[in-house]
C-alpha positions as CSV (number, residue, x, y, z in Angstrom):
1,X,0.0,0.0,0.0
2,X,1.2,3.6,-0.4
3,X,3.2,4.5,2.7
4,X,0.6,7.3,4.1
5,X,-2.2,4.6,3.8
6,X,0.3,2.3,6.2
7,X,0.8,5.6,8.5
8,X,-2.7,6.1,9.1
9,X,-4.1,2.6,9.6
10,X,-0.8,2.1,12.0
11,X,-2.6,5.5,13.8
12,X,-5.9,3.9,13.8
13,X,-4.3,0.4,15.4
14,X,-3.0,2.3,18.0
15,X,-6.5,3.7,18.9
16,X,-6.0,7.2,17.6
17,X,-9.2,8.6,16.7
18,X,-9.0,12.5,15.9
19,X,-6.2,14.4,14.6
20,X,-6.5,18.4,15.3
21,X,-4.5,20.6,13.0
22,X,-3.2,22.7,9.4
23,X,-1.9,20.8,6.7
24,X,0.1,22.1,3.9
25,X,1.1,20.4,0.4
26,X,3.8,18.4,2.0
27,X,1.1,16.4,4.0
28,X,-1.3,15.7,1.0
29,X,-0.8,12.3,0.3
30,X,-1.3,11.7,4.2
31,X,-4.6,14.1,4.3
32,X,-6.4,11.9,1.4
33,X,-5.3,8.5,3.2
34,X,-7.2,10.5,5.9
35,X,-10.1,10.7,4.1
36,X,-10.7,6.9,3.9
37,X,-10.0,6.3,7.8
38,X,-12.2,6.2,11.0
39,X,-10.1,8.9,12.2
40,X,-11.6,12.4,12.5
41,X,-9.3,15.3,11.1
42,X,-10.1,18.9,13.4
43,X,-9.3,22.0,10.9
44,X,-8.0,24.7,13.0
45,X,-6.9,28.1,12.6
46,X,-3.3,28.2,13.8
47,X,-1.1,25.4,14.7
48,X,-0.2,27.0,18.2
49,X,-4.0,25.9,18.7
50,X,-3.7,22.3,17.6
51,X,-1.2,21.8,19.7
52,X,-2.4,23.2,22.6
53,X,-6.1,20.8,21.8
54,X,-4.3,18.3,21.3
55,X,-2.3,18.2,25.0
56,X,-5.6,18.6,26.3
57,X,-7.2,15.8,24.5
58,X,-4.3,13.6,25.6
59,X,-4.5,15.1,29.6
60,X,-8.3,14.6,29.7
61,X,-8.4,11.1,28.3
62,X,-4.9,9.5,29.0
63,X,-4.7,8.3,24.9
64,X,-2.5,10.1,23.0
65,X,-3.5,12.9,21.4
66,X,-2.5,13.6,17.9
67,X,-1.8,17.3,16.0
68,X,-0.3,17.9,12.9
69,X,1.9,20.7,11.0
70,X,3.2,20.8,7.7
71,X,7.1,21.6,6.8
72,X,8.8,25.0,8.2
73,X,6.3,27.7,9.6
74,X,4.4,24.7,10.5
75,X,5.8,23.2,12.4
76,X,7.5,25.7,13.8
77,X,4.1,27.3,14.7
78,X,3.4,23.9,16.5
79,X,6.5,24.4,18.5
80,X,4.8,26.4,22.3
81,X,2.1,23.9,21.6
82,X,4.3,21.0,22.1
83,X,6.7,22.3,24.7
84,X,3.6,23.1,26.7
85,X,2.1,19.8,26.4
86,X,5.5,18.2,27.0
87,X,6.1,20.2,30.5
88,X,2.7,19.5,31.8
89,X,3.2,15.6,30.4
90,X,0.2,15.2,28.1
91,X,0.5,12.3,26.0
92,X,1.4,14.0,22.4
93,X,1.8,12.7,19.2
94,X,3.3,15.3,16.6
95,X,3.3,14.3,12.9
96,X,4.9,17.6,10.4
97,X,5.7,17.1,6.5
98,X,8.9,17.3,4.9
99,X,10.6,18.3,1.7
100,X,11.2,15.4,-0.3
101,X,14.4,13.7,0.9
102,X,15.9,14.7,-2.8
103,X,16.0,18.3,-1.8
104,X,16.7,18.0,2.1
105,X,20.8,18.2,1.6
106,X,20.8,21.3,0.2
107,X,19.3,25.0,0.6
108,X,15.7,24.7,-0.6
109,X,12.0,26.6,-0.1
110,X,10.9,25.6,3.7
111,X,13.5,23.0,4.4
112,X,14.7,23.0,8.1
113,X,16.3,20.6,10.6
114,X,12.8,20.0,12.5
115,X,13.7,16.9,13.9
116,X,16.5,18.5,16.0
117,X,14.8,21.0,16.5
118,X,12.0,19.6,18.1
119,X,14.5,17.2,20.5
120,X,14.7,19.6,23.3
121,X,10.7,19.6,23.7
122,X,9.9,16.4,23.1
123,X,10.9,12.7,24.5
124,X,11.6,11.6,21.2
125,X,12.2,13.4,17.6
126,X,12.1,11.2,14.5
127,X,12.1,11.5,10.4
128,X,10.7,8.4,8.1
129,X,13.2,7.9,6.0
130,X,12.2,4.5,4.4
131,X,8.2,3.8,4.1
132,X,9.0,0.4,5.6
133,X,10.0,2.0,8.9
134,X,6.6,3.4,9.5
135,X,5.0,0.4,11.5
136,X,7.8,0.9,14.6
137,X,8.3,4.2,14.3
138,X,4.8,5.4,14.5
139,X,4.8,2.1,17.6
140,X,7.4,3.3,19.0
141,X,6.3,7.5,19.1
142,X,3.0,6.4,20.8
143,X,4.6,3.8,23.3
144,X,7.0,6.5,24.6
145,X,4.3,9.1,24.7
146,X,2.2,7.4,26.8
147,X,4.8,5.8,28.7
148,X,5.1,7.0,32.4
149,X,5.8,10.3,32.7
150,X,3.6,11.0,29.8
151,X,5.3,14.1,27.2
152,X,5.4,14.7,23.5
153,X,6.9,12.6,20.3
154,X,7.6,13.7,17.1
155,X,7.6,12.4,13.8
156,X,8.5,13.6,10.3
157,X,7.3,12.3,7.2
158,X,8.7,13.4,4.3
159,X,6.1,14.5,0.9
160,X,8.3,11.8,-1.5
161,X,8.3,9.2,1.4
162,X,4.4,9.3,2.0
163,X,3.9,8.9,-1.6
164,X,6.2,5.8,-1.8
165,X,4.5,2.3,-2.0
166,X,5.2,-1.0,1.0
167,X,4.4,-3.7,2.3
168,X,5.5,-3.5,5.6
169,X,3.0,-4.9,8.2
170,X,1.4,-2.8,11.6
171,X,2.6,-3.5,14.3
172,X,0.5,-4.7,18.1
173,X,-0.3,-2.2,20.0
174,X,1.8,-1.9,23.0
175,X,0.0,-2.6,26.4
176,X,2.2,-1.9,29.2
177,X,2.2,-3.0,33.1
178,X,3.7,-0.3,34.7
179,X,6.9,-1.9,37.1
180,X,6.0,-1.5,40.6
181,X,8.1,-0.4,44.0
182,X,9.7,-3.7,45.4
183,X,8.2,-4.8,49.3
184,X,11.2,-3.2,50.8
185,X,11.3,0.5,50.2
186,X,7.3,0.2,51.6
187,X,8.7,-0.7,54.6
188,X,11.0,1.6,54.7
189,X,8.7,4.0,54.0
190,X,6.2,2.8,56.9
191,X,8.7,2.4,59.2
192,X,9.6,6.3,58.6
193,X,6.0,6.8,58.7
194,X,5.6,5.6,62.1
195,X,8.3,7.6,63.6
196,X,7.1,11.0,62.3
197,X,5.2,13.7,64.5
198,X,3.5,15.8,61.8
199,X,3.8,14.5,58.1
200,X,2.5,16.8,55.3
201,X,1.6,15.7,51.7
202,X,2.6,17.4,48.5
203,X,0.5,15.9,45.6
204,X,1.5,16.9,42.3
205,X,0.7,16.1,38.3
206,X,1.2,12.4,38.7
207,X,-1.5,11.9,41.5
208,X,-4.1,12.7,39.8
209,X,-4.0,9.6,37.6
210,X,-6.9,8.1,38.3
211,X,-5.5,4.7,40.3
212,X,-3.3,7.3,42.1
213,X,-5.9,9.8,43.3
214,X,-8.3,6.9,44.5
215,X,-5.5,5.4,46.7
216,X,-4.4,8.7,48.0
217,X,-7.6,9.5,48.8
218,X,-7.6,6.5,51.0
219,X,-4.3,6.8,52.7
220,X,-5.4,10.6,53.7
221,X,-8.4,9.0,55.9
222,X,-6.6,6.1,56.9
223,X,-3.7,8.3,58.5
224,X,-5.4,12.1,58.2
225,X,-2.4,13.5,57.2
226,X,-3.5,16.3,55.0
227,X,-2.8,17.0,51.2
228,X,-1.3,20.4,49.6
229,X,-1.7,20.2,45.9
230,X,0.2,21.5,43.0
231,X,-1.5,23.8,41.0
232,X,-1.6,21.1,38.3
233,X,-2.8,17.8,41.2
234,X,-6.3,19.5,41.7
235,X,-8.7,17.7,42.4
236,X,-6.2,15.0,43.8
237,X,-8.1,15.5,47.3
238,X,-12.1,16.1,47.1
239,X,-12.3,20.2,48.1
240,X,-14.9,19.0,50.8
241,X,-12.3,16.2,52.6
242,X,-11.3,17.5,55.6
243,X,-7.7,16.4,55.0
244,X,-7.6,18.9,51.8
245,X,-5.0,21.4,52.4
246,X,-5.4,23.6,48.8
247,X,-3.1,24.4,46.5
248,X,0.6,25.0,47.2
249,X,2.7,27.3,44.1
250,X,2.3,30.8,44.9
251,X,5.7,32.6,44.0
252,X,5.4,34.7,47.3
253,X,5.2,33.1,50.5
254,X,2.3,31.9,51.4
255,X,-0.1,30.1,54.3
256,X,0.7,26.7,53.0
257,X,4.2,27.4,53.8
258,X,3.4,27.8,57.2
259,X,2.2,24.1,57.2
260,X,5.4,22.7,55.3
261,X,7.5,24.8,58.1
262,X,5.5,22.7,60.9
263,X,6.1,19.6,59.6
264,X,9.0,17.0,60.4
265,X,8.5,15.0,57.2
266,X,7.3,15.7,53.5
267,X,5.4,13.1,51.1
268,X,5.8,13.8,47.9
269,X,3.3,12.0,45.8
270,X,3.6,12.2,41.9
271,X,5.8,15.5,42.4
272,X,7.6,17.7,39.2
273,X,9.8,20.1,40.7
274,X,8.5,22.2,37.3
275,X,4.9,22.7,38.8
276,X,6.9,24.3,42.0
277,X,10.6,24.3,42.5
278,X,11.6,22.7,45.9
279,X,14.1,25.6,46.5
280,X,10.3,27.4,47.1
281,X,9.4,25.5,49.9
282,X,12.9,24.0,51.2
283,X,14.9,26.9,51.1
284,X,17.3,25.5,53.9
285,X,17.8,22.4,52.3
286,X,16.1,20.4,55.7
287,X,13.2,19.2,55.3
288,X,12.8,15.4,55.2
289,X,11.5,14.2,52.1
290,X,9.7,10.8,51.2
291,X,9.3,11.0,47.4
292,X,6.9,8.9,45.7
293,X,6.8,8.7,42.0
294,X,6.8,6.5,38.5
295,X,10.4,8.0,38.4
296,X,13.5,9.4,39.8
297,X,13.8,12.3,41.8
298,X,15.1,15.2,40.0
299,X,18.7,16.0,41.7
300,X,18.6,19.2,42.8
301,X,20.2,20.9,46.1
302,X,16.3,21.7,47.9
303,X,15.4,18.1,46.9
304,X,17.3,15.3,48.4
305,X,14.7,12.7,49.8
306,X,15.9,10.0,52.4
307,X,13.8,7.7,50.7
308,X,12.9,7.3,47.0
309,X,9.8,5.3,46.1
310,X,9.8,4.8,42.1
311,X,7.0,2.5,40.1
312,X,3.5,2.8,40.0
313,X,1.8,5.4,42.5
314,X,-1.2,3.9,42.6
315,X,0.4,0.5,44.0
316,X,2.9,2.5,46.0
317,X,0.1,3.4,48.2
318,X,-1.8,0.9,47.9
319,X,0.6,-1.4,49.5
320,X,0.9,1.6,52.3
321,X,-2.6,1.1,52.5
322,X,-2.3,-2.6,53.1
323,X,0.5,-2.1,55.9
324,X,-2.1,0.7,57.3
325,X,-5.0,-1.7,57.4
326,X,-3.0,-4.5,59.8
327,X,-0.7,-2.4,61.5
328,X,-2.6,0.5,62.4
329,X,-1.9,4.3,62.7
330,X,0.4,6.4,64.8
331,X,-1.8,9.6,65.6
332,X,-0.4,12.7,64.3
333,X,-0.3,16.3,65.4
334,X,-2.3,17.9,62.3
335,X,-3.0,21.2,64.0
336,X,-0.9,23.4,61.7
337,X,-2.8,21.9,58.8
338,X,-6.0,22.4,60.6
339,X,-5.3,25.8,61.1
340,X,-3.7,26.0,57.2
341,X,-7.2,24.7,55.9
342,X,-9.7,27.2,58.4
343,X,-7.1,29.6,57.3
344,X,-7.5,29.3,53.3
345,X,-11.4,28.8,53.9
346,X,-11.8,31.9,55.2
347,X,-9.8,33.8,52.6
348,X,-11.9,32.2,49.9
349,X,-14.9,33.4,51.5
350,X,-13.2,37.1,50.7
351,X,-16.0,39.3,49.0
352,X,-17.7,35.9,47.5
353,X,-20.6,38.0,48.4
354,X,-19.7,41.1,46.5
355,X,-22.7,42.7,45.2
356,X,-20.8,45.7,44.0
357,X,-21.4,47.5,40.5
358,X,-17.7,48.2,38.4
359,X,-15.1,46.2,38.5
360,X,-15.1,42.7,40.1
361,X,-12.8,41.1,42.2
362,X,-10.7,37.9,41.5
363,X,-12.0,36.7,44.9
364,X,-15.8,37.0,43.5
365,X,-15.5,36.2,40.1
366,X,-13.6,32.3,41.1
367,X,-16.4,32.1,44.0
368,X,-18.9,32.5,41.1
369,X,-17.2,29.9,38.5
370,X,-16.8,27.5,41.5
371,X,-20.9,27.9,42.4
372,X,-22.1,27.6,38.9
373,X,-20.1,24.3,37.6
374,X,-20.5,21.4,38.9
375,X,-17.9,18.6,40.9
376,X,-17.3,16.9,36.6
377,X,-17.5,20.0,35.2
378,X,-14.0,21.3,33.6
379,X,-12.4,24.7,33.9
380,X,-9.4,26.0,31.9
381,X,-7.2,28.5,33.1
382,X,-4.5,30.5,30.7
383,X,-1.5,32.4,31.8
384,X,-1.7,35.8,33.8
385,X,-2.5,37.2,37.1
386,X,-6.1,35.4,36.6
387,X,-3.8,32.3,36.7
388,X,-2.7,33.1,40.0
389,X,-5.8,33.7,41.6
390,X,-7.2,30.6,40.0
391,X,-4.4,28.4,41.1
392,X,-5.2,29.9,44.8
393,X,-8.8,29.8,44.9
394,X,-10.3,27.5,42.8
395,X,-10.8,24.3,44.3
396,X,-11.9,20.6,42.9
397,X,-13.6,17.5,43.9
398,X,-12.4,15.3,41.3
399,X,-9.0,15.1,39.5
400,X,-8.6,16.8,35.8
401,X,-11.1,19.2,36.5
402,X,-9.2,22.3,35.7
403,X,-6.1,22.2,33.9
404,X,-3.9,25.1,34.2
405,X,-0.7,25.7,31.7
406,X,1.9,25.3,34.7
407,X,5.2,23.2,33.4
408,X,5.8,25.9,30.2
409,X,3.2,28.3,31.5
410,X,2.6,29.5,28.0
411,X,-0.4,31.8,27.4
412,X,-3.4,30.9,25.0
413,X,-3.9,27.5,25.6
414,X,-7.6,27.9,27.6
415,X,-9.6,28.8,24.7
416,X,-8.3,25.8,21.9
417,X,-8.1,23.7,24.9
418,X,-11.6,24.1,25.4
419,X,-12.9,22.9,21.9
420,X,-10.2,19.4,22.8
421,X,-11.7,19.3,26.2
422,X,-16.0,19.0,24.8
423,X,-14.3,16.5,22.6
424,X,-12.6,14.7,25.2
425,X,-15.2,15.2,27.7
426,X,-19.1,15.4,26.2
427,X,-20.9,15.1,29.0
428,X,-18.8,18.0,31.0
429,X,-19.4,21.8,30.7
430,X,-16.7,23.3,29.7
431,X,-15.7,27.0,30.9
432,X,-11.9,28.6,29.9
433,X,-10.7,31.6,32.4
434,X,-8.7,33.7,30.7
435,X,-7.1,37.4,30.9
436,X,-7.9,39.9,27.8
437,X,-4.3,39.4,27.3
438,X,-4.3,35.6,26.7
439,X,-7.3,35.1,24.9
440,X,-5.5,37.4,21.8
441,X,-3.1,34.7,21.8
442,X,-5.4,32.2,20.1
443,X,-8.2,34.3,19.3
444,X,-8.5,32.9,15.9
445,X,-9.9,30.0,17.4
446,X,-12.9,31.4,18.2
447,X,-13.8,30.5,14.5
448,X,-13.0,26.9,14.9
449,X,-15.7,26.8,18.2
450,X,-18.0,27.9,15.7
451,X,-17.5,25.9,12.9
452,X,-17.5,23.1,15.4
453,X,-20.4,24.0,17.3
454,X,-18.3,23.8,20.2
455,X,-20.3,24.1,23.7
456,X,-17.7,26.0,25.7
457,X,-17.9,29.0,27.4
458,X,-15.2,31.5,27.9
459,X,-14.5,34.3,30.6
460,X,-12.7,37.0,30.0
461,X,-11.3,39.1,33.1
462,X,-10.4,42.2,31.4
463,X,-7.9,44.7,32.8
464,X,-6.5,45.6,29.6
465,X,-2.8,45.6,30.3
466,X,-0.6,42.5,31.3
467,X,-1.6,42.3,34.4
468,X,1.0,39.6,35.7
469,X,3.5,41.2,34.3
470,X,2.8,44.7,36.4
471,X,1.9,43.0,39.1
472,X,6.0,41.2,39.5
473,X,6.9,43.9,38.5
474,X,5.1,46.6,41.3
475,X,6.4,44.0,44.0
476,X,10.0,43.8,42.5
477,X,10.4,47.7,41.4
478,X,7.3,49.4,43.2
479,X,6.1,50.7,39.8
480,X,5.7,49.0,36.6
481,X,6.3,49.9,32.9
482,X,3.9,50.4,30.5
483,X,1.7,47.4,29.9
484,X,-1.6,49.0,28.7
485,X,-3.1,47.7,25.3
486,X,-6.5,48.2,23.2
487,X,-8.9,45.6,23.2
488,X,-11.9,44.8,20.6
489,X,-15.1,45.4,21.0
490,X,-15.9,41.9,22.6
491,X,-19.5,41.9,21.3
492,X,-19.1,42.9,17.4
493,X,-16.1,40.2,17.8
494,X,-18.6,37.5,18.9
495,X,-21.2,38.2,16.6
496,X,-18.6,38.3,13.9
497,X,-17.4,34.6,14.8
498,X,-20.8,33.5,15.6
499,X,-20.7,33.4,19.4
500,X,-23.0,34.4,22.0
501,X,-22.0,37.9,23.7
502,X,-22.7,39.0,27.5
503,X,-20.9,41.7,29.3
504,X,-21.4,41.5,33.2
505,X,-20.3,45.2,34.9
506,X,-22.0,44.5,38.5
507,X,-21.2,41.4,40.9
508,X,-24.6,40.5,42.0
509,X,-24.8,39.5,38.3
510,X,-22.0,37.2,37.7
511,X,-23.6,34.1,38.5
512,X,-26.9,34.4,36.2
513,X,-25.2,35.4,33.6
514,X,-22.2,32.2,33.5
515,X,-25.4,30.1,34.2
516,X,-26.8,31.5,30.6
517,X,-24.1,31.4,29.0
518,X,-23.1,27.8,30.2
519,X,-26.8,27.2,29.0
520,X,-26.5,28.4,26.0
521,X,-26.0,25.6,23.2
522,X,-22.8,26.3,21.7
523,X,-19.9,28.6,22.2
524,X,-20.2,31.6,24.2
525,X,-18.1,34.5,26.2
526,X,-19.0,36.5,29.2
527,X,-16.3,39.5,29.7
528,X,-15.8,41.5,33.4
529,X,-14.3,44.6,33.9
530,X,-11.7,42.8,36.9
531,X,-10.7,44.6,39.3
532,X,-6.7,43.9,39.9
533,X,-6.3,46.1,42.8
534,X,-6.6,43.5,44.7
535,X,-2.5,41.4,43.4
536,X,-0.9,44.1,45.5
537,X,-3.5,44.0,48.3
538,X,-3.1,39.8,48.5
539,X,0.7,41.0,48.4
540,X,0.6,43.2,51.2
541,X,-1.2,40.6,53.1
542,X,0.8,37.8,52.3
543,X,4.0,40.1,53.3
544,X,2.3,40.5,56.8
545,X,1.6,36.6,57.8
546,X,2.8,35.2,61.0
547,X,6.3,32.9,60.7
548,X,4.1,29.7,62.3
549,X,0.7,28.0,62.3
């Protein structure tokens, strides 16, 4: 068969079933073997965007997800996408076009090294450079983006390859048993359990794998040693559970700290010193660490555990589970995380009752989001100070229920990722949180919800400035630069791209009018004058805390 025919089927034995991207004439002969396949092809309007659905496809489901680029500015578009995806380990399959391989030696129109240069970003970076090679490299690319910790695999296929006929057969798809931490280290690990006073847990991107958020929700009540999460373990911990200590990643020092300081002995479970460097919350380099992951710990000066725990999380704590059930528990003092969780309650109940006309607070508007989605429901959250406030205050009850950018931190990936998440997650309503500066990023994409008939919902805090960026800089300098920018007239925008258009000015509003919106059927944008005041007053209050619980 011709060797894009052999790509594709190889894609559909693998269980890929959508593809989200912009092709170009170096990816025709792969578009029409398209055509015939069970696999659905997603037209966007920029690759940045097929990237950025496609990390979220692979996030919310666990399968690869799949986007595609053609040669040069297309895949170099791709490129924040990918590193993105690859930081916040989505499972991501990348597939760009090439010049023919009878031109790539030479200086010709759009030829580029792209698989070296997408080796820094990605676990693996490959060209096809004989049809028959197709079956394992396309096996290969999948296996390794799947593979514990998930990230992003690339592969080139060149226009003069794809066109090329073989006989080459697909290969199995590969179904891995994760390996699993031997008897031993558990006991270790119990043993040190049963010797500490006040243990503290730090959950991050790998406990909210399914397995791994069930059997740390279990070893919380078992032992009540409470959980801080990273901003991207969420839902790790139900909101509600007692034991839930929030979210830990705040640049400045915050109450959680306070909680960390108190304790004799850290968990880490499913940890990426990306989502929060360990020099943030171990700054003296003594705190004693248990780390519990599928790999390594990271070496790094802050981050030296006593004991590592490496395999499967889920059956990591499982087994502590098992040693919990015969042995019993030592009891623990939790006050400092008692006092951490009363603390954080109370500042989320910060003018949730704002019924104020002008400009809203952060503190009201995530108050309103929390009350009007529900414990499946899925909120996005792009890159700005309405990141930060996000990350603080928005809490979960179940695991990948709001994905934040966090690894890359790259702006625009709410709005695309909101089209991949309806995809990836029909019976969920779907709202992105973004700042008027991170929705421009992608704005393009609003087309692609409409053409789609996407049922998202997007809310834009609008300050018009970059408000993160003059918020660092007001605490660093005491003044910022100028940050200001136009914005367009949100409503002949909507009705231009065929969405639905509400402006909310008054608090006591905000919640009917995300309730319509998320009623409405199909996509649709509520925009609030935010009122950012309120970085430098959490600043001054953060500067002010006590040094202990």
């Amino acid at each position: 068969m011709k060797a894009s025919d052999l790509f594709v089927k190889c894609l559909e034995a693998e269980g890929v079933d959508r593809i989200y991207g912009v092709p170009g004439e170096e990816n025709a002969d792969f578009m029409q073997s398209l055509e015939g396949s069970s696999i659905e092809f997603i037209l966007t309007r920029h690759e940045q965007g097929a990237a950025f659905m496609a990390s979220v496809y692979g996030r919310l489901t666990g399968k690869v997800g799949v986007c595609l680029g053609t040669l040069g500015p297309g895949a170099t578009n791709l490129m924040t996408g990918v590193a993105d995806g690859n930081m916040d380990h989505a499972p991501l399959l990348v597939i760009t076009g090439q010049g023919a391989l009878t031109r790539q030696h030479k200086e010709s129109h759009q030829v580029m090294n792209v698989v070296d240069m997408y080796r820094p970003i990605t676990k693996w970076s490959c060209a096809v450079n004989h049809p028959d090679n197709i079956p394992e490299i396309v096996h290969k690319a999948i296996k390794l983006a799947v593979t514990e910790k998930p990230g992003a695999c690339h592969i080139e296929l060149a226009e003069d390859v794809a066109a090329m006929d073989t006989n080459a057969a697909i290969l199995r798809p590969a179904r891995l048993r994760r390996p699993v931490p031997d008897n031993k280290v558990i006991d270790d690990v119990w043993t040190r359990l049963q010797s500490a006073k006040s243990p503290i847990i730090i959950a991050g991107n790998g406990a909210i794998r399914t397995r791994a958020s069930q059997e740390l929700r279990a070893f919380c009540e078992a032992t009540g040693i409470g959980a801080l999460m990273t901003f991207m373990a969420k839902g790790a911990l139900d909101l509600d559970d007692p034991r839930c200590l929030f979210t830990v990643g705040l640049g400045q020092r915050d109450y959680p700290q306070l909680a960390i300081d108190a304790a004799d002995l850290v968990i880490t479970v499913g940890y990426d010193p990306v989502e929060y460097g360990p020099s943030k919350w171990n700054k003296s380099c003594d705190v004693d660490i248990i780390h519990m992951d599928f790999a390594p710990a990271e070496s790094d000066l802050h981050y030296q555990p006593e004991i590592e725990v490496i395999g499967d999380l889920a059956h990591g704590l499982a087994a502590l589970n098992a040693r919990i059930a015969s042995d019993g528990v030592p009891k623990y003092d939790v006050s400092a995380q008692e006092t951490l969780r009363a603390t954080m309650q109370e500042a989320f109940a910060t003018h949730a009752d704002d019924e104020t006309e002008g400009a809203i607070t952060p503190q009201k508007a995530i108050a309103d989001v929390r009350a009007v989605l529900g414990p499946d429901d899925i909120l996005l959250s792009g890159v700005g100070a309405h990141k930060m406030w996000v990350a603080r205050h928005y809490q979960c009850h179940e695991p990948n229920t709001c994905l934040i950018s966090n690894g890359f931190c790259s702006m625009g990936m709410p709005l695309p990722g909101a089209v991949a998440a309806r995809h990836a997650r029909p019976d969920a309503r779907v709202l992105a949180v973004v700042g008027d500066g991170d929705i421009m990023m992608n704005v393009q994409e609003m087309e692609t919800a409409s053409r789609l008939g996407s049922d998202i919902t997007v809310l834009v805090w609008e300050d018009n400035a970059y408000g993160l960026i003059a918020w660092k800089q007001e605490q660093d300098f005491g003044s910022h630069t100028d940050l200001s920018f136009n914005n367009p007239d949100w409503a002949h925008l909507c009705a231009a791209m065929g969405w639905h258009h509400q402006t909310c000015e008054a608090a006591v509003d905000l919640q009917s009018r995300l309730k319509k919106a998320l009623d409405h059927d199909g996509p649709a944008m509520v925009v609030i004058p935010i009122d950012y005041r309120e970085n430098m007053a959490l600043t001054k209050q953060l500067g002010q805390i006590e040094q202990t619980f």
